[in-house]
N, C-alpha and C positions, 0 to 999 in steps of 0.2 A: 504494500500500500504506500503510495506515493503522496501527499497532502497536496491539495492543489490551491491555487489563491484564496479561493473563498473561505479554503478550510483557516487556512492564516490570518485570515480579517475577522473569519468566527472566533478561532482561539483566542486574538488581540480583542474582540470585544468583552468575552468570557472572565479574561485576566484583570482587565481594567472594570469591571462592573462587579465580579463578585465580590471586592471589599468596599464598594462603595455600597452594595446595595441597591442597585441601580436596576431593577426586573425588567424596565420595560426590554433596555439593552439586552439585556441575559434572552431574553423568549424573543426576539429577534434573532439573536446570533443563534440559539436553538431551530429555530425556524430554518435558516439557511442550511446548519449541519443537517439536519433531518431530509431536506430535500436532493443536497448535494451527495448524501450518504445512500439514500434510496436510489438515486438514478446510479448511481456506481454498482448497484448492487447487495450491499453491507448493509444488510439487513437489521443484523445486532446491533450495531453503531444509532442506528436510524431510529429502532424502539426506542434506544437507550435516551436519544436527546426527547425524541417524538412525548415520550414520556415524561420529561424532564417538568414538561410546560402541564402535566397531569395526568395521574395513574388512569392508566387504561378502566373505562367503565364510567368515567366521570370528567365533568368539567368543573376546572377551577372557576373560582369567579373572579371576575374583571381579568380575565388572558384569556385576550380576543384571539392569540395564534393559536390556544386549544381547538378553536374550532377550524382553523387554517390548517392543522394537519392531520385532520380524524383522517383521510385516506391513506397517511402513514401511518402512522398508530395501528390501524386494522390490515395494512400488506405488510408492513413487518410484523407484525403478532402471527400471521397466517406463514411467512416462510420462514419463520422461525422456531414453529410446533408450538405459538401462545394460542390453539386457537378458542382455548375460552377466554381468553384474554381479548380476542378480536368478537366474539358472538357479544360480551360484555359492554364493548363497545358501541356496538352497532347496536345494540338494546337502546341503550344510553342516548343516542343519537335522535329514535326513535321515541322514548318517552319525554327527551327534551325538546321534541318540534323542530329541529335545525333544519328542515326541509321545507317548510314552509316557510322559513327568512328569507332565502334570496333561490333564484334559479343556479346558482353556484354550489350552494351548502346542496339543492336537490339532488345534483348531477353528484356531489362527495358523497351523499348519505346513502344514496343506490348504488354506485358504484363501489360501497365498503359493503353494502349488504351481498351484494352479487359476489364478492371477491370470498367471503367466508361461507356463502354455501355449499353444501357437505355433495348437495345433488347438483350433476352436471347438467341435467335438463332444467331445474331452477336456477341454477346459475347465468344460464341464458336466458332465461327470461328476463332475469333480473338485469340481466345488462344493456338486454337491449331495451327495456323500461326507463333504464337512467339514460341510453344515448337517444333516446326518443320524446325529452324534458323539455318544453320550452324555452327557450335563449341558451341551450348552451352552448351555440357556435359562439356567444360573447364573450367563451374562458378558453381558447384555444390550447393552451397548455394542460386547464384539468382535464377537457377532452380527449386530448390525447392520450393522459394517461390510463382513460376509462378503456380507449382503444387497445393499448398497450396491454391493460390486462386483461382482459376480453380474449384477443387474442391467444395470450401466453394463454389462458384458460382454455380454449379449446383447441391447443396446440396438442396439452399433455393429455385433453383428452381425444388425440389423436384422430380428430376433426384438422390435419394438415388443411385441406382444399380452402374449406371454410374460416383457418385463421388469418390465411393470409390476407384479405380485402382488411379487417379490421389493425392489423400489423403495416399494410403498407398507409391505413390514414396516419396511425401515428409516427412511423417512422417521419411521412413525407412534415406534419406538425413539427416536430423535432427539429428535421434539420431546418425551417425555414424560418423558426425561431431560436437557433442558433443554440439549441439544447443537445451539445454533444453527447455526454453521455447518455443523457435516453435516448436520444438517434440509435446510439452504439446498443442499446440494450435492445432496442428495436429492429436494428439490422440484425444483430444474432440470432433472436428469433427469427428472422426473415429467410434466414440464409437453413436453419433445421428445420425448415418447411421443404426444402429444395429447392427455394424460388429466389434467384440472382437479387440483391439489393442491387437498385436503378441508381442511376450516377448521375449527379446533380451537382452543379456546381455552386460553391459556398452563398453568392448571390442570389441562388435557386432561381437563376433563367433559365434552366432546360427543364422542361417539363420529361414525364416519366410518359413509356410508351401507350399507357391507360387513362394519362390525363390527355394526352396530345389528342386522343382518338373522342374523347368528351367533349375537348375543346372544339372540336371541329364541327363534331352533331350540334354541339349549342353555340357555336357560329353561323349555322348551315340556318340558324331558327328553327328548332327543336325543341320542345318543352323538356324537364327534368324528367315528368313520367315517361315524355316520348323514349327518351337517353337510354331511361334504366330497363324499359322494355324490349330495347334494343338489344340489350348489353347483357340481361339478362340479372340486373344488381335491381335495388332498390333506390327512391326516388331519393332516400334522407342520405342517401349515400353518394348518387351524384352528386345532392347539392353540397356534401361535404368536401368533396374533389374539389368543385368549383371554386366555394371556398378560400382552397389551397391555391387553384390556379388564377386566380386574381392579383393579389399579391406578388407570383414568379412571373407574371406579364407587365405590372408594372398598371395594373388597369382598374377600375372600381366598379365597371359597368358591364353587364351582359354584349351591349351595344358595341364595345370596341373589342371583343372579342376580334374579329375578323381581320381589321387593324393591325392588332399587336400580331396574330398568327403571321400574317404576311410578312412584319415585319421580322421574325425568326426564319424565313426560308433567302434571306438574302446574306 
């Protein structure tokens, strides 16, 4: 294990704040390790801080980042063998309402429930109830990671075919937010499916060979259901592509779709 910047800005906050006292600092730089430790991987690491900001099963009062990182708290308690430490959780979650605050907490609270079910066929329900939320193309990062484990979940339950659509949203999420490592933890998956990670350059101007072909039907003026009918995907799932492919065109509009495409063949 290698520490990388943020881990040093955490530490440096950690060392400076615990003799002052200072919490808000402390559960920030906790926040950071927690998130920087899960995308790597390091699971332990990740409880350990995730926990830091309040024992699994409960929220502190007044630490707003408790509720910022229930979707760690509940995937490291689950890859780490807490998992009544994670059902605890997601009770908790549950009889505290955090789902009804914001379309964000919805998309965290289902997306922990879904990641600790025992049943593989609940577990997809459950995931795709939380990617099916209102507004939460507005949190592209938590998104992705709903993606990400979605994915990883029906990877191991060897549904290969069907992980990889929700593996390549998050992966393509990742890298065009400039979140290496869960890229990197998204491509690994991608790659034990048997299906080549697409190569995108760090600006994310090349689109992938499944977006380029969406772009094109929704350039051509094609509706989302038309796309997905096409394609044989789902409608919330083109529009999640799109999404993506907005952004690597440099465009904000269905409308200059055509435009920007042109402009990539010169």
């Amino acid at each position: 294990y290698h520490p990388g910047p943020q881990d040093l800005d955490a530490d440096q906050i950690i060392r400076w704040a615990t003799p002052r006292g200072v919490g808000a600092a402390l559960h920030y730089a906790r926040h950071v390790r927690t998130v920087a430790e899960s995308g790597r991987g390091d699971f332990e690491s990740a409880y350990r801080n995730a926990t830091a900001l309040g024992p699994a099963g409960t929220f502190a009062s007044h630490v707003p980042h408790a509720l910022w990182v229930v979707l760690d708290v509940v995937e490291a308690a689950v890859r780490t063998d807490r998992h009544s430490a994670a059902v605890a959780h997601v009770r908790a979650m549950r009889e505290a309402g955090i789902a009804a605050l914001s379309p964000r907490l919805s998309l965290l609270a289902a997306g922990s429930a879904a990641l600790c079910a025992t049943d593989d066929d609940e577990a997809v329900r459950l995931f795709e109830e939380a990617l099916e939320g209102p507004g939460v193309e507005r949190w592209p990062f938590d998104l992705a990671r709903v993606h990400l484990a979605y994915g990883e979940r029906l990877r191991r339950a060897r549904a290969n075919a069907g992980s990889r659509e929700p593996l390549r949203l998050a992966y393509d999420a990742f890298t065009l937010l400039g979140a290496g490592p869960w890229a990197d933890r998204a491509a690994k998956e991608l790659r034990a499916t048997g299906w080549g990670v697409p190569r995108t350059t760090a600006s994310g101007e090349v689109l992938t060979t499944q977006e380029r072909e969406i772009a094109d039907l929704a350039a051509s003026g094609l509706s989302n259901k038309q796309i997905a009918e096409r394609l044989y995907l789902s409608h919330r799932t083109i529009g999640a592509h799109l999404y993506q492919i907005f952004p690597k065109l440099g465009i904000t509009s269905r409308a200059a779709l055509r435009d920007a495409l042109a402009t990539l063949e010169k």
